[in-house]
Structures are given as C-alpha cells and as structure tokens.
N, C-alpha and C positions, 0 to 999 in steps of 0.2 A: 276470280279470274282462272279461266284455266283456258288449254290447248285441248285440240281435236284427239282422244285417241289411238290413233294412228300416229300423229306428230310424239304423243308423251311415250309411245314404245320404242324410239329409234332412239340413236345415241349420236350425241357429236362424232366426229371423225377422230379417231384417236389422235391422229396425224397431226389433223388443224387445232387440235386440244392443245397437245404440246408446243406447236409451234404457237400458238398465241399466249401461253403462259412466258414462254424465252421473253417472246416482244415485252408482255409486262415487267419481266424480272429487269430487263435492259431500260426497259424506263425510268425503273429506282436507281440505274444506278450497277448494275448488278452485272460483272464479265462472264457470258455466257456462250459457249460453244453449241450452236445447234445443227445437231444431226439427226433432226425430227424429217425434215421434208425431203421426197424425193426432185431436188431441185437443182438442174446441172450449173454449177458454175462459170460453164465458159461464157463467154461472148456468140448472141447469134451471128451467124455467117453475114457478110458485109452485105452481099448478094442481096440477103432476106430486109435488110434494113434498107438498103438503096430501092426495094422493090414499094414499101411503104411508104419512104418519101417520092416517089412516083405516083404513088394512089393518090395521095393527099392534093396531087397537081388537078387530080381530076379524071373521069368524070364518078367518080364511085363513093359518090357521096347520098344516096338515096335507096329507101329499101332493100335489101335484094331479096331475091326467090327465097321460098322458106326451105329449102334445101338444099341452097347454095347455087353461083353461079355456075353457070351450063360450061363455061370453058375450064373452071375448076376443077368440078365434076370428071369431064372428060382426063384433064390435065393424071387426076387419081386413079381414076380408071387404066389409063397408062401405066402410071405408078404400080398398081397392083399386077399388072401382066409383067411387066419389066421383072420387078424384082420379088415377085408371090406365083405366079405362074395361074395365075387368076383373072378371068376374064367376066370381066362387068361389062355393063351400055353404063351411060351418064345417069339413068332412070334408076339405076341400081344402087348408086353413092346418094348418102346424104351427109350434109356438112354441119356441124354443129358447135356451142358453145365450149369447147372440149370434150376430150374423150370421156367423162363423166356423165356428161349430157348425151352423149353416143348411148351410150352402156341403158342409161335411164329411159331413154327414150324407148329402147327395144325391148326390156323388160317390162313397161308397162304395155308394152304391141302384142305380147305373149304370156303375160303370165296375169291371174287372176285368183279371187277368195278358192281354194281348195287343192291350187296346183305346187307342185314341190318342184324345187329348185337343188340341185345337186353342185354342190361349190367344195371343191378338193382345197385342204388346209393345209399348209397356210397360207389364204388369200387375200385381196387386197380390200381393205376395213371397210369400201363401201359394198361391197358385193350382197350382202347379207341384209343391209339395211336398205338396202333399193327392193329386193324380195319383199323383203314386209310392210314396205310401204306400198307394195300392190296387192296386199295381201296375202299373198303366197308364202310358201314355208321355206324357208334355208334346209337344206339337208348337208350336215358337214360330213365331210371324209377325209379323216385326222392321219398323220404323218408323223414322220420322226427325223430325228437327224442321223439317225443312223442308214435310212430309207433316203436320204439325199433332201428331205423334205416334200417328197412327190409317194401319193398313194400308191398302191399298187394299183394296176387297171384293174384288174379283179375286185378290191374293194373297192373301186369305185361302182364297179359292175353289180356291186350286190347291193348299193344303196339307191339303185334306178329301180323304177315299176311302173305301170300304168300310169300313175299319177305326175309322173317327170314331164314336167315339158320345158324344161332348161338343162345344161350342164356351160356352168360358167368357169372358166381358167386364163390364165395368162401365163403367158410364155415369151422369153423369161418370165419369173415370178417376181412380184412385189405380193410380199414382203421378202424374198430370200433368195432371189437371186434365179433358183432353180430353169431348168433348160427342157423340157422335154423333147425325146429323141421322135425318131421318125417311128421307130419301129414302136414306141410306146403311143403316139397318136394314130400308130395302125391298129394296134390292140382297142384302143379309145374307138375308132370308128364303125370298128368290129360291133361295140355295144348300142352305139347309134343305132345301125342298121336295126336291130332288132325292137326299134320301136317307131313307128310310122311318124308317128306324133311329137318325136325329143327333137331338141331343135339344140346346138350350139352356140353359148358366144364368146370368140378367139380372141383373148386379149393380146393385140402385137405392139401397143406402144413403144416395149423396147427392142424391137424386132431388131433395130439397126446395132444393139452392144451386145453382142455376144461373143463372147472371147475364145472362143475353140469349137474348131464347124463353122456351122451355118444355122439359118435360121429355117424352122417347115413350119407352113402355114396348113394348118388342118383344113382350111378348106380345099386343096390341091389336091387331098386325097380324093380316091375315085368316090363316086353317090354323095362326098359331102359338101360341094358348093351347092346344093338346094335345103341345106339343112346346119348351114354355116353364118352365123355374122362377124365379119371379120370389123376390130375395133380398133382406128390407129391415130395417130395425130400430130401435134409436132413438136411439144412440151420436150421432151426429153432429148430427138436425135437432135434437136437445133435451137434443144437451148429458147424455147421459146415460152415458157410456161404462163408470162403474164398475158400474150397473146389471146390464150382461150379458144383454141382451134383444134376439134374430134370429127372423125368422118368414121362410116361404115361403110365396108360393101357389104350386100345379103340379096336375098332371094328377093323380084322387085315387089308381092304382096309388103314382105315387112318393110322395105323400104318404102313405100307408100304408107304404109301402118306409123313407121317411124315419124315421117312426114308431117301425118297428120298431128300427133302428138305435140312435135317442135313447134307447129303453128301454133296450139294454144297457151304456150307456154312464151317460145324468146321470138316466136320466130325467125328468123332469117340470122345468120352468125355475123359478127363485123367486119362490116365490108372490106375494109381496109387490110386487116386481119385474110379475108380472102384471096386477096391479091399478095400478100406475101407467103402465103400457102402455096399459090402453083409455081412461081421460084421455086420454092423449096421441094415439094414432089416430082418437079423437072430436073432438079439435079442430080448429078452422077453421088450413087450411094460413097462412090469409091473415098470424096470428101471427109467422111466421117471418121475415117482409120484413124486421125493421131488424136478427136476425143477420146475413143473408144483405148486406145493403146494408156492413156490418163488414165481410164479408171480402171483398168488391170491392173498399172504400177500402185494406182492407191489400194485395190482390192488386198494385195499382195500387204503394203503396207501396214493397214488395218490386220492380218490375219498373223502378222507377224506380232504387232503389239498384243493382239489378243490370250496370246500364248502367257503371256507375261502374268496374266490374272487368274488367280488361283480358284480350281475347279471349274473356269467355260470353258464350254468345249463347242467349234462350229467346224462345217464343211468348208467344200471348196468350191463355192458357188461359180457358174459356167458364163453369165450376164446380168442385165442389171449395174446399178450399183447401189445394192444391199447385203449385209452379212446380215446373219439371223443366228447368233450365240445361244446354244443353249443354257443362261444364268442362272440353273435350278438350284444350283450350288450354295449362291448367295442369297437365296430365300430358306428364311428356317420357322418361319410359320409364327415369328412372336413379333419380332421389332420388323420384319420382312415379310407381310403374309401373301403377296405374291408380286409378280411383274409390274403390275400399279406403281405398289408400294416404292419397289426398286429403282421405277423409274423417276419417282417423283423423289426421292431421295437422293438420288444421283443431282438432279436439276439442282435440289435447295442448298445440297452439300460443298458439290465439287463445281456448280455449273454448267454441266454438261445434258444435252436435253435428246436424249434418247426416247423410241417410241414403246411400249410396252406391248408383249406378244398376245396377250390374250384376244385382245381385239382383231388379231388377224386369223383369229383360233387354232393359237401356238401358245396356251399359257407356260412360264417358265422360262420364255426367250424375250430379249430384246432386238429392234430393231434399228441396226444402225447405217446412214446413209452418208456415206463415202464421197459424196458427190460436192467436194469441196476439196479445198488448196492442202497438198501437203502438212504442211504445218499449223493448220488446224487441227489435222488427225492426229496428229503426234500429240498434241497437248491436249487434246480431250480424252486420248487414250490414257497417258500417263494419267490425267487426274481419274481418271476412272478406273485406270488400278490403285488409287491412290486414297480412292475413296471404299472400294471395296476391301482394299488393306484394315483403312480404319472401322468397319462394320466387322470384321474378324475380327478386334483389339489389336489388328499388329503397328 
C-alpha cells in the first residue's frame, strides 16, 4: 500500500496534529488544557444565528453557484470598499469552503512544477504545504524576535527572482500575532513592482483584531489591486469556525481561475453557511470592539505569566490571538531535542497542548492561543511553568 508522492511529502497540520492528540488524551480520561487551535471562544453574534435559522425556512436548500451567491458576492464586495478601500464587481469574489480552501484554490490558479513561492517566517503551517502540493517551491524568509518576527522587506527582497510568482503573508500573523505597518507593505509593493509576473496573497482573516492602529490592506496600495488576492472569512471575527466560510477578492482572470478549481473539487460552499455570511459582512465592524478588547486583556495575561518561566522570552504581539515564545531555553539537545519534543512533553506531562514552532518555520518557539476563558490561561500557564520548573530539576 502506499500513497501518491505528492501526498507522502506534505505533513499533517501541526495545528490539527495537536488538537487531535488533546481530543485523544481527553478520551482516556486525561485533564487537558488546549491552546493548539486558533478557535475564538465567544458565542457567534445572535444576528448570524437567527440569520441561519431563517435559511433553513427556505428557499436555500439546493445547489448554489460554484462561487457563491450573486447577493453574497455583492454583499462582500461592499464589505471590502467599506472597510479595505477596495473595489471589486461580484465577478471578482469567490466564496468558498473556508479560508483554506480560498488560499488552495489560488495557489493552485498560479503556481506550478518549477515556480517558487516566497513565504515570510513565521507563517501560518499551511502555506508551505499547499506550494508543494502544486509543485512549487516554498522559499522561507526567517525572522527573529528580536525583528518583532517580521522579515526585513530587504530580505525578503532578496529572496524574489524571476522564478517568484507568489509572495504569501498574513496580517496580523498566525502564528505570532505580528502586524505589519503601512509603510512596511509600501516597501513590500516597491518589490512587486519590479516583477511583472509576482502576484500576492494578503492574508486578512484577522483583519478585524488588531489592538493599536488599524488594519492596511496591501491591495489599497497604488498598482497593487491587479496583483493582489486578498483572503478573508468569518472563523475568527464571528466566532464562526465550524461554519467553513473563505472568500477572495482578486484580479477577475484568477478569480475565474479560482472558480474553476472549486468546481472540481466542493463546488458551490453551504448554502446555509452563505446566507449567514451576508449578515455578517453587512454588519457594522464597530460590533467587534469588546471581543477584540477580550483578547488584549488575555494577550496581556498570558504575557504576564510568561514572565514567570525561566529563560522565554516573547514580544508584544499588535493582533491576532497568538504569542510566539521564544522556548530555546528549555531545549538542551538530549531529553529536549527541539520544539516537537517540548511540545509533546508539555501535553504528556502537565496536560497542556501547545503547537510547536518549527512547523511555522520558527524552530525554538511555541505557539500559544489565547483564544479562550481566563482561567484557562491561568492554569495552563502555571502548569507550564510548572512543568518546565520540573525539566530544570527545580
């Protein structure tokens, strides 16, 4: 028996790795704090719930378009002039099974066997494996914490040539929170220009939490809405992650390109799912302020306990709700031979289910999501200084 090639060179998602080891340890029996998943705790908006038991009344129970409903479409199109300063037609959005499937769908529209992909570290654990499952190369451009975890645009500038025809990032960052500024995605557009052929794609999922500022959409900038895919959806600002609802705006060849793809694959997203989607892109962003003011006070939280554990050291991440610790401290190359180790040590030890950094290509960090009660973090933090206490002998 074996699998295609292509399938035996990618990896599971670090993410979904971790978070299905919790579910099993929780099976046996076993108390396990998981801050594996980027997965908001609140409750989605009433609004978005009453909007889905109205689908269910009728009539939107039978296929729809493979790129989603035309008044959706429009509904988002709105959405992005509103609050991105970005002007689409309906022909320009496509709706899909999440922003995963957004992402997948556009990388396979553009990249092929011999084309490199340029992905600024540390990013988010699918980016790298979607490349290669079209063949194409990852090109990473590594980071530090002391760098805020964002490249310079200069190294990133020097990891482009002829053969780029992607530059993938998100903003905020998952894994780490990170924010970039306007004048840093001016520098970034700078290098665009200079290649006919490179093409973007703007991760804004968590466009809506950013805790100082505001949020810039790289395609706003001047020449880059024809060389832009912007990638958004509703997981995060509304709490909707089981939904499974990703849209794009881009240039209308790839969204056509995109199109075609989703057809052979889910086509058309669910239905039901659609219709509480334009609730949700119709409403006033101003809603979101007291999640968003949540995960400051836990970010704060978390960075406060962090302090506690001898030798991490992390930033002061801008949105998101992700820290990204550098734990290089508590790796010593014998009982701890890197992040893996650490992580999976943490889970068996203290029960705490952390995502390990390498996978977001940040070896030496972990990744922890905040995106839960109080008093979860409190006790997942303690036991995890409690466990790295015991890994020093103390």
């Amino acid at each position: 028996m074996h699998v295609s090639p292509t399938v035996a060179a990618i990896s599971e998602p670090a993410t979904l790795l971790m978070a299905r080891r919790s579910r099993e340890l929780r099976a046996q029996g076993r108390d396990i704090i998981d801050l594996s998943l980027g997965e908001p705790d609140h409750d989605p908006p009433a609004f978005a719930l009453e909007a889905a038991h109205e689908a269910l009344r009728g009539p939107w129970h039978k296929y729809p378009p493979v790129n989603g409903y035309l008044d959706l479409r429009q509904s988002i199109a709105t959405k992005f002039e509103r609050d991105n300063g970005l002007k689409y037609t309906a022909d320009q959005i496509v709706v899909s099974t999440g922003a995963k499937q957004a992402l997948i769908n556009v990388v396979m529209s553009l990249v092929g066997p011999g084309d490199e992909v340029v992905i600024p570290a540390p990013y988010w654990v699918s980016y790298s494996e979607q490349v290669r499952l079209c063949g194409g190369t990852p090109v990473i451009v590594h980071s530090t914490l002391e760098e805020n975890w964002k490249p310079p645009i200069a190294r990133i500038a020097a990891a482009v040539n002829e053969r780029t025809r992607l530059i993938m990032f998100s903003s905020p960052c998952n894994p780490s929170g990170s924010v970039l500024t306007k004048q840093e995605l001016e520098e970034l557009a700078e290098v665009v220009r200079r290649y006919p052929e490179l093409y973007v794609i703007a991760d804004e999922i968590y466009e809506h939490i950013v805790f100082d500022g505001k949020h810039e959409s790289f395609a706003a900038l001047p020449d880059m809405a024809e060389r832009t895919i912007t990638v958004n959806g509703l997981s995060k600002a509304f709490a909707l992650t089981g939904w499974r609802l990703g849209y794009i705006g881009a240039p209308l060849w790839i969204a056509q390109a995109a199109t075609k793809v989703q057809g052979q694959f889910t086509s058309g997203t669910n239905s039901i799912a659609q219709r509480v989607a334009k609730v949700c892109v119709e409403a006033d962003p101003a809603l979101l302020a007291p999640m968003r003011a949540d995960f400051k006070r836990r970010r704060d939280l978390v960075l406060n306990e962090l302090k506690k554990i001898e030798g991490w050291r992390c930033n002061v991440p801008q949105g998101a709700f992700y820290l990204l610790p550098d734990v290089s401290a508590s790796i010593d190359g014998h009982t701890i031979k890197g992040s893996v180790d650490l992580s999976l040590y943490l889970l068996d030890t203290v029960g705490v289910s952390l995502v390990e950094g390498r996978s977001f290509g940040a070896e030496g960090t972990l990744r922890i999501s905040y995106a839960t009660s109080d008093d979860k973090l409190t006790e997942a933090m303690a036991r995890v200084a409690r466990g790295i206490a015991q890994l020093k002998g103390g």
